[in-house]
Kinemage of the C-alpha trace (Angstrom):
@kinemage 1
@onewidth
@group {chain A} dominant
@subgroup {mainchain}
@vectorlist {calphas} color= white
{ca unk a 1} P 0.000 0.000 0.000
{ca unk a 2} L 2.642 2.501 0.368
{ca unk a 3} L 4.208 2.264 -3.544
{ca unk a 4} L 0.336 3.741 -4.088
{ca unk a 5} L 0.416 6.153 -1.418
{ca unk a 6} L 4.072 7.734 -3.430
{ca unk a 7} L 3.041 7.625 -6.605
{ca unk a 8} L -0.350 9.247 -5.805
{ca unk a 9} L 2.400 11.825 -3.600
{ca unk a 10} L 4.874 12.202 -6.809
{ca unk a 11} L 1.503 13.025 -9.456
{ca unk a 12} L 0.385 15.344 -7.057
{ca unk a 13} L 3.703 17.132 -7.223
{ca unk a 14} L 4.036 17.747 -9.854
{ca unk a 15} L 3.398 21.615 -11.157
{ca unk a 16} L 3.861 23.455 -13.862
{ca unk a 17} L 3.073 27.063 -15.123
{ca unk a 18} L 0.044 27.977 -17.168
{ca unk a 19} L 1.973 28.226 -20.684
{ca unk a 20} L 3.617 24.931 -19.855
{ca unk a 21} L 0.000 23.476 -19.599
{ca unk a 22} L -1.560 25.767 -22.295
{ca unk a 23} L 0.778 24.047 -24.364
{ca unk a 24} L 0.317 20.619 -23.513
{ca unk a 25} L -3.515 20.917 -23.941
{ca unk a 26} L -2.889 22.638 -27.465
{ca unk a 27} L -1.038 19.513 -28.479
{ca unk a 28} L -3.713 17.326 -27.081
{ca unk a 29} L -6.052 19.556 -29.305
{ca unk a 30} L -4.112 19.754 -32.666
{ca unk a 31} L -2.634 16.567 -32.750
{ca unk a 32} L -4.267 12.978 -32.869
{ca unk a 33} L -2.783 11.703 -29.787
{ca unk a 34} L -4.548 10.586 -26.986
{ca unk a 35} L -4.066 12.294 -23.621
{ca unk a 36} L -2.332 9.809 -22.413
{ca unk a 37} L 0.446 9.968 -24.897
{ca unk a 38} L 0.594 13.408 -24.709
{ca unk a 39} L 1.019 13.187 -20.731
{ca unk a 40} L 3.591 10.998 -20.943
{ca unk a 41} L 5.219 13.127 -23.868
{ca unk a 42} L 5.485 15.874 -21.898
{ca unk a 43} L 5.917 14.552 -18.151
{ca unk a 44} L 7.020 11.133 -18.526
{ca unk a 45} L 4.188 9.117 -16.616
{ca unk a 46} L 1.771 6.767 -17.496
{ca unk a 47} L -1.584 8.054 -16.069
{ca unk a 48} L -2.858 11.966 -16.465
{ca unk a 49} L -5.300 11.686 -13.889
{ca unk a 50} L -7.558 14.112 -15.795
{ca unk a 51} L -5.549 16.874 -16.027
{ca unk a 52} L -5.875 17.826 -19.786
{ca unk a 53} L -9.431 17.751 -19.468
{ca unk a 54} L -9.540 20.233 -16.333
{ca unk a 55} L -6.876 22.550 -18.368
{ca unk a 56} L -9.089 22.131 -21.498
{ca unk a 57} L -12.162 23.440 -19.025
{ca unk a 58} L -10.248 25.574 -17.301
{ca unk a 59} L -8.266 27.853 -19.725
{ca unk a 60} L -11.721 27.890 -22.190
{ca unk a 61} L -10.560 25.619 -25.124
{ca unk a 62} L -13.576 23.861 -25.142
{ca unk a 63} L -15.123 27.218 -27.045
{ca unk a 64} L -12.762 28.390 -28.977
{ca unk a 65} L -10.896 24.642 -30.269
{ca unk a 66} L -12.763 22.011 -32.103
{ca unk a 67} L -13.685 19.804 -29.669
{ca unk a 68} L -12.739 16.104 -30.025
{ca unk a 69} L -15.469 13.764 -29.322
{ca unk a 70} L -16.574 10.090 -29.807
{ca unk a 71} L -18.814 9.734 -33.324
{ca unk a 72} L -21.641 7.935 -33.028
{ca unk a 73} L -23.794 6.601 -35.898
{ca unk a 74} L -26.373 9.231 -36.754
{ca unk a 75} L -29.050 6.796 -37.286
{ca unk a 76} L -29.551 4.093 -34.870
{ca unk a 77} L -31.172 1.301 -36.063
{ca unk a 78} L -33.029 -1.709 -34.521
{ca unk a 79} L -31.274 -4.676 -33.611
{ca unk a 80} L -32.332 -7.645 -35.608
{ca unk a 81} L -34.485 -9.596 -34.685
{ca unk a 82} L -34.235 -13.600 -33.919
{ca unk a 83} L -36.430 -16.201 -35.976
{ca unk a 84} L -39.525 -17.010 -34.391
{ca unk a 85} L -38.682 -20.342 -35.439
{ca unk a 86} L -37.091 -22.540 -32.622
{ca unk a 87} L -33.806 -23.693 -32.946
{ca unk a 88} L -32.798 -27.579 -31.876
{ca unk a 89} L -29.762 -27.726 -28.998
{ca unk a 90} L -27.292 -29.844 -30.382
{ca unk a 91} L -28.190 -32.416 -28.306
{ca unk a 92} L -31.441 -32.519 -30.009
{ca unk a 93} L -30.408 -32.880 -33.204
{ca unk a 94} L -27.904 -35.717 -31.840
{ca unk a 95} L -30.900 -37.396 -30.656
{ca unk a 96} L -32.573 -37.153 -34.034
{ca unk a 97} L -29.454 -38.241 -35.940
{ca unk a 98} L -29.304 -40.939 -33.866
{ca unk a 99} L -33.183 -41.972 -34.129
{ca unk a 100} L -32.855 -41.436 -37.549
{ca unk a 101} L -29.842 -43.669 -37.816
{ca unk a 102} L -31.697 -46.486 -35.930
{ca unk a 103} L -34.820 -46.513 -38.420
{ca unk a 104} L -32.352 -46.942 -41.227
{ca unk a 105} L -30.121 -49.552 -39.842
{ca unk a 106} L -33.482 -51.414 -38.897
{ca unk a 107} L -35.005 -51.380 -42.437
């Protein structure tokens, strides 16, 4: 428990000046990196811990920057639907392969 105690200690240290983060949300915005590479571009760790997002917030880029955002399919259609008709289970159909079997062999 104490490696998680640091490391939540060390990202909470660290602190940088508004152009320094100005710039790393900018970066974020023009290029198609996720936040997470562009954290660990600029800082070296693994996990931003939402930082980009409260710098996008913060410092207004959310008006004035095309925003990125997940596309989702304009028009959402209806799953299909099943057949009405009922399927066998396999071991069904084993059962009539097998009784089928039987009234040939017989014959």
């Amino acid at each position: 428990m104490l490696g998680l105690k640091s490391k939540i200690k060390d990202i909470k240290s660290l602190k940088f000046n508004e152009n320094f983060k100005r710039t790393i949300v900018e970066d974020y915005l023009q290029s198609g990196l996720t936040k997470k590479a562009i954290w660990e571009k600029y800082t070296g760790k693994k996990s931003e811990h939402g930082k980009i997002l409260l710098w996008i917030r913060k410092y207004g880029y959310t008006s004035d920057h095309k925003e990125k955002s997940i596309t989702f399919a304009s028009k959402i259609l209806p799953m299909p639907q099943e057949d009405k008709k009922q399927e066998l289970s396999e071991f069904e159909i084993l059962q009539c392969l097998s009784h089928l079997c039987v009234r040939t062999v017989s014959k």
